[in-house]
C-alpha positions as semicolon CSV with decimal commas, in nm:
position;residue;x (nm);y (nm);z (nm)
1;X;5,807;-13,395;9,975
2;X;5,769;-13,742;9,816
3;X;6,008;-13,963;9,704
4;X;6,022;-13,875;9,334
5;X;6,013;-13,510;9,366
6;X;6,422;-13,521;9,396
7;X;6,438;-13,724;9,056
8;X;6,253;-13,474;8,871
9;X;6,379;-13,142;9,024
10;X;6,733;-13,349;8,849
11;X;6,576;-13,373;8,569
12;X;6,456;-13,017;8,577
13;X;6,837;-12,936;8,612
14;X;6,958;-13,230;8,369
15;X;6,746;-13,036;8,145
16;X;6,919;-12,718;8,059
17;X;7,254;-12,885;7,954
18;X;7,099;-13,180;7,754
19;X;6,874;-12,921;7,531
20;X;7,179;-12,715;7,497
21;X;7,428;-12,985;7,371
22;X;7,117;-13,096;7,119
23;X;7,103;-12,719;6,999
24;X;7,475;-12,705;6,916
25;X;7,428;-12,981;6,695
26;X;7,498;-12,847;6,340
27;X;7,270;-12,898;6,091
28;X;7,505;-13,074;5,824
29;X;7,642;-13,270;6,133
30;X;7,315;-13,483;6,161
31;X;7,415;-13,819;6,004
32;X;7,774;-13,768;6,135
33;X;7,902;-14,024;6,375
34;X;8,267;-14,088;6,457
35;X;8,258;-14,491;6,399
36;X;8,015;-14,743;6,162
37;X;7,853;-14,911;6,529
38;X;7,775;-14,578;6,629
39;X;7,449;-14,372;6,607
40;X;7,477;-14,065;6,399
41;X;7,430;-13,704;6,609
42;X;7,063;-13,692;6,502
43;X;6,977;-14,081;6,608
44;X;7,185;-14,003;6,939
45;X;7,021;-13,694;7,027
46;X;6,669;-13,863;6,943
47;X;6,755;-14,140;7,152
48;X;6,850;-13,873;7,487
49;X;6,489;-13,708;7,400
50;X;6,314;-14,089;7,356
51;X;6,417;-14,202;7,698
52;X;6,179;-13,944;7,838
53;X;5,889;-14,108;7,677
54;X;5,931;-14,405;7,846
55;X;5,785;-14,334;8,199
56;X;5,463;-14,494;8,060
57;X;5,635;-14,790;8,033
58;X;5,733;-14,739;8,396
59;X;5,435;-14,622;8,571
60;X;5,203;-14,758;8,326
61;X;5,240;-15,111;8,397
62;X;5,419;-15,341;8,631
63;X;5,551;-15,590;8,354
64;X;5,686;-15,416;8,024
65;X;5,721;-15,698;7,747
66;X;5,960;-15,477;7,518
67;X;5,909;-15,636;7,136
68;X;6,278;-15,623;7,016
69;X;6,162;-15,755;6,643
70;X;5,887;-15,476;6,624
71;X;6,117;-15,156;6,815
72;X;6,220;-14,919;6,591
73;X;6,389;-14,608;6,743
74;X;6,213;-14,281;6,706
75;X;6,482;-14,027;6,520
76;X;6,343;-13,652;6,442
77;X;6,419;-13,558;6,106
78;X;6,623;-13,221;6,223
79;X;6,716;-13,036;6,518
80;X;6,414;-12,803;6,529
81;X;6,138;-13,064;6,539
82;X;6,373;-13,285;6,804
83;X;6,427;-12,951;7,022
84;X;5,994;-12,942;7,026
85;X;5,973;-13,287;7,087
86;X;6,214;-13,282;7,413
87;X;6,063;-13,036;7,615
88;X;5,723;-13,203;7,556
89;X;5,822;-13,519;7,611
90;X;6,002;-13,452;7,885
91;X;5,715;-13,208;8,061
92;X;5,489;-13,545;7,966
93;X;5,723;-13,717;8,156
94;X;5,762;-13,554;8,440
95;X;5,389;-13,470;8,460
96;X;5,356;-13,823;8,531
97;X;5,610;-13,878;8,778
98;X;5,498;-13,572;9,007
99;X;5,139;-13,797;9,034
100;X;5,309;-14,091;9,165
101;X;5,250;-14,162;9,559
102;X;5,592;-14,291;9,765
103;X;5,396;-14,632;9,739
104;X;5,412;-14,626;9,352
105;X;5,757;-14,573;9,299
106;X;5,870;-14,851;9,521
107;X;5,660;-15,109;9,345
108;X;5,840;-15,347;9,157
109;X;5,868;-15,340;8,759
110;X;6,011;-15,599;8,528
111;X;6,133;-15,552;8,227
112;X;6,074;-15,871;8,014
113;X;6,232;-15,942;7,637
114;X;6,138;-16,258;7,437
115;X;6,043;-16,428;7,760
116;X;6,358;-16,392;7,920
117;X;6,357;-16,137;8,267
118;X;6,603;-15,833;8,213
119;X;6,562;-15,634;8,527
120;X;6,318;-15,630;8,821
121;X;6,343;-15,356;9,050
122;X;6,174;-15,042;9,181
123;X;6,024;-14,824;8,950
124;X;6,246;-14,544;9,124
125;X;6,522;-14,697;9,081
126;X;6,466;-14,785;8,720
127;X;6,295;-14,392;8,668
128;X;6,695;-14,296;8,794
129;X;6,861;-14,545;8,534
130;X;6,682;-14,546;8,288
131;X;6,531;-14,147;8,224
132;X;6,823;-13,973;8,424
133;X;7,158;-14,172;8,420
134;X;7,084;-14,326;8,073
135;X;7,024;-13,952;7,984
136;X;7,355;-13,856;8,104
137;X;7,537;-14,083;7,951
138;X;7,403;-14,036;7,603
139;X;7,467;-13,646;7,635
140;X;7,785;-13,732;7,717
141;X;7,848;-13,929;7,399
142;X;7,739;-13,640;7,218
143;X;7,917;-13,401;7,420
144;X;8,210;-13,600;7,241
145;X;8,091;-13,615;6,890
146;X;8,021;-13,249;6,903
147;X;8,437;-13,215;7,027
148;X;8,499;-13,450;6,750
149;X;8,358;-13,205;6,511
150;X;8,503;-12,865;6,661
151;X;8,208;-12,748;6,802
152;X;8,224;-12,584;7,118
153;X;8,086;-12,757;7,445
154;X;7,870;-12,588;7,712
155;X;7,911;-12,585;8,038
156;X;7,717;-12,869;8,157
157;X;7,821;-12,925;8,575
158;X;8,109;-12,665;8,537
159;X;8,294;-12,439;8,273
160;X;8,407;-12,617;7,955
161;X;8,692;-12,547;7,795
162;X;8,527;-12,341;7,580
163;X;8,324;-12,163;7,819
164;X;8,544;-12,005;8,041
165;X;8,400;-11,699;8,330
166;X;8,545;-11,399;8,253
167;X;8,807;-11,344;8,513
């Protein structure tokens, strides 16, 4: 077993409850958002299925100069074409992770915005930030939005309030 093969059998996992809380997105919920700073449901759930994409920008080079004037955030025009996009992204993704050697992962990468060093670290350890904790989090922002809004919440690491077992 390498290295990365326990980062994408969590994503594998990760998987079924972040396509889940993007499916109970309601269509006339898509622009919502519960504050003027915050993304709407449709840029937030665009953003969880975006991350994936960027394990080029991980394994593909060693220093990523990320272009803040020139970044514009990829948002899916409705649920339907986002839910396509997310599993291939994320198969993309972890297609590329399962042909990294132990030796790749533990290279350093630097992230590097308008000259200035962000982050230099392991790839693994930015793959785990970045794809799966950054993932996380953002479900969990919409796992809020979507209580906001009355919509019931799947289980994600347990029952939900709203999915109880029968008992």
């Amino acid at each position: 077993m390498k290295i990365i093969d326990g980062l994408i059998q969590e994503l594998q996992q990760e998987r079924i409850s972040a396509r889940e809380v993007i499916n109970r997105i309601p269509d006339d919920k898509w622009d919502w958002k519960p504050h003027e700073k915050s993304m709407s449901m449709g840029q937030l759930a665009s953003h969880i299925v975006e991350t994936f994409s960027w394990v080029d920008s991980i394994y593909g080079v060693e220093v990523f100069e990320f272009d803040m004037a020139n970044y514009a955030p990829e948002v899916a025009g409705s649920k339907a074409a986002l839910l396509a996009a997310f599993d291939e992204k994320l198969d993309a993704a972890i297609a590329v992770m399962s042909q990294q050697s132990d030796e790749d992962v533990m290279v350093n990468w630097k992230m590097v915005v308008d000259g200035n060093v962000m982050m230099e670290m392991p790839r693994i350890v930015v793959t785990r930030m970045f794809m799966v904790s950054h993932t996380i989090h953002h479900r969990g922002q919409l796992s809020v939005y979507l209580r906001l809004n009355d919509v019931p919440l799947p289980s994600i690491y347990g029952p939900s309030a709203d999915e109880q077992p029968a008992g």
